[in-house]
N, C-alpha and C positions, 0 to 999 in steps of 0.2 A: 424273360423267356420269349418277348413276342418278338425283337429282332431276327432277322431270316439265321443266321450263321447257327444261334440256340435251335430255333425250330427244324432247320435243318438235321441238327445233332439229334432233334427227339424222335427225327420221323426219319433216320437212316435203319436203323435194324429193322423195324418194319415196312418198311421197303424193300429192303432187300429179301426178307422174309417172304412178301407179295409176288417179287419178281421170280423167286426159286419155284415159288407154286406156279404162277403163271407157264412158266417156261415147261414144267414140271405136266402138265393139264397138257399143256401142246402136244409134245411128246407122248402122253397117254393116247390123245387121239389117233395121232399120226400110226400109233401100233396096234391100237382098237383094242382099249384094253379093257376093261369089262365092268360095267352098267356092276354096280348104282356110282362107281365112283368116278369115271368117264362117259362120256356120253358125247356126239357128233350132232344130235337133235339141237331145231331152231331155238337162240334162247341159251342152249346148253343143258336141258331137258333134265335140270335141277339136280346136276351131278355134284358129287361129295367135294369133289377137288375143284376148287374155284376159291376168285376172292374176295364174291359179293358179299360171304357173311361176315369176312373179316374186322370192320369196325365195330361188331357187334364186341369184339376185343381188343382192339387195336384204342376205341371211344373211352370204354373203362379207364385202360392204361396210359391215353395222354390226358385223362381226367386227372386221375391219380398221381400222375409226377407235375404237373402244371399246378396239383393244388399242393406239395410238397415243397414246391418252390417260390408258395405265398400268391400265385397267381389264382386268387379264387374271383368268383363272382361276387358282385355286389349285393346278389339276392339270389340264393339258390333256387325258389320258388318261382322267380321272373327268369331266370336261365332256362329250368324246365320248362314255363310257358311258351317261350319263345322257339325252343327244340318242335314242340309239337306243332306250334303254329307254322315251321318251315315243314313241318309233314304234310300239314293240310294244304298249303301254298304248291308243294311239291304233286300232291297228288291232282288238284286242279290240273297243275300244268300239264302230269300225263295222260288226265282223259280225255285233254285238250289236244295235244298229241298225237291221240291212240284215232282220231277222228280226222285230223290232218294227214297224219300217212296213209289214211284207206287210199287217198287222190293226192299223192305228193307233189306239192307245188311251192315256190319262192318263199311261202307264209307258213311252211314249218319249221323256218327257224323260230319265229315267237313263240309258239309252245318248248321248243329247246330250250331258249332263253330263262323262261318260266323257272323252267327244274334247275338251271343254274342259279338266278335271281332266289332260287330258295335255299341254296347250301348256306346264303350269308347271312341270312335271315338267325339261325342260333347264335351268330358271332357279335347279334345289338346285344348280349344281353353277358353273355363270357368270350370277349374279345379273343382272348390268346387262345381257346380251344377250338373257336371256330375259326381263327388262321391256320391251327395245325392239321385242322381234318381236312381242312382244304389242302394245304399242301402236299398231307400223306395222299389225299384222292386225285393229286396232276399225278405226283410219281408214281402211283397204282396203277393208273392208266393211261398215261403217258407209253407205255412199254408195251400197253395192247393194241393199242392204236398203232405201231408199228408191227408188232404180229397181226393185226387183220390185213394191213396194206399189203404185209410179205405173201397170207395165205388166198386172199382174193385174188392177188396179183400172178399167183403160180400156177402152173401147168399152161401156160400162155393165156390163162385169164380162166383159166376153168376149175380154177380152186385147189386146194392140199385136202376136200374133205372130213373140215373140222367143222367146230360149230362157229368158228371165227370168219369162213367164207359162206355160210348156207346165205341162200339168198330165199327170201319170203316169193310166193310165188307174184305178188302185186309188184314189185319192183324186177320183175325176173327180165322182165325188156328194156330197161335202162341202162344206157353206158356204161363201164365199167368203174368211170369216175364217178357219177353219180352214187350208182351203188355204196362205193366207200364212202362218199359224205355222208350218204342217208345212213348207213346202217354200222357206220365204224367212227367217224373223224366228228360228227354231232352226238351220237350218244356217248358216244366215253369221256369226251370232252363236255358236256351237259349233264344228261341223266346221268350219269353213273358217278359225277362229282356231288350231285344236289346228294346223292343216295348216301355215298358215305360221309356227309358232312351232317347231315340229319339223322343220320342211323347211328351215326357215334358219337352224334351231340346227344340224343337220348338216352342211349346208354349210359352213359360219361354223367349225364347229368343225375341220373337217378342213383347212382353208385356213390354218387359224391353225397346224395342228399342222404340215401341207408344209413353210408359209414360216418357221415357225421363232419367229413373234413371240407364241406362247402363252407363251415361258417367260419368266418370273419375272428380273425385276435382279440380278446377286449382291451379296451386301450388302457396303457398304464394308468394305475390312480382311479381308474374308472371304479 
């Protein structure tokens, strides 16, 4: 399963699932359609239609067919330590972050870095599930990253009015490219990879440990 062509197969429907809501949310906004499930607020002001929560599903189910198809971990125990320990890894990095953007300068890519260097951190311990959250989390947002560009970029730079162009008012006097690196083309490509690589390694990991199919065949004769 870890070759890209399988991985690819496992992380198509859910992709294309992510992209129908993404594209799905846009469209909500662009018509202002109505709080709690749309929202234009920075952030996206913790609207229903989004697809931050999705690994919380997406983790489960490529737990569940990776260990179906014999790819389990070596120790379902050290998998789940490992998931958490890229949370803790993950969260350093963003209140490392959260402190570098107040005065954004050259040296917030390391805190970027950070929350990526921690999507891989689950993948020491169940290799093949932490290749797959990584690559379901480029094609997640891979696709926003071009809906921020389109929506930053519109009305000759004055935004479509979604929560994909708001700009925080600290960076409200930088370039317009700026802008997009800080707040579109580094987090979705960083944060938002570390987020669903560690949000669905723990899911993924604990589901496997409940239901029982983390452990290992015993060996013939054994």
């Amino acid at each position: 399963m870890e070759n890209g062509k399988s991985v690819s197969r496992l992380i198509l429907i859910p992709a294309v699932i992510t992209l129908a809501i993404t594209i799905l949310r846009l469209v909500g906004e662009l018509q202002h359609w109505p709080k709690p499930w749309f929202s234009a607020a920075p952030g996206g002001g913790g609207a229903v239609i989004g697809i931050s929560w999705l690994p919380i599903l997406f983790g489960p189910y490529f737990a569940l067919k990776l260990a179906g198809a014999g790819e389990r971990p070596a120790s379902i125990g050290k998998a789940i330590g490992f998931a958490f320990l890229g949370l803790v890894v993950y969260f350093l990095g963003g209140f490392w972050l959260q402190a570098t953007l107040a005065h954004p300068s050259y040296l917030v890519v390391l805190p970027f870095l950070v929350t990526l260097v921690a999507a891989f951190i689950p993948g020491m311990a169940w290799r093949s599930l932490g290749n797959t959250l990584i690559a379901y989390g480029f094609a997640a947002r891979i696709p926003v990253v071009v809906v921020m560009y389109l929506a930053m970029h519109g009305n000759n730079g004055a935004g479509w009015g979604t929560h994909y162009d708001v700009v925080p008012p600290n960076l409200a006097g930088l370039p317009l490219t700026a802008k997009f690196v800080y707040l579109a083309l580094f987090p979705q490509l960083t944060v938002w990879i570390g987020w669903t690589a560690i949000v669905g390694a723990i899911f993924g990991t604990l589901l496997i440990a409940v239901t029982g199919r983390g452990k290992q065949p015993a060996a013939e004769g054994a």
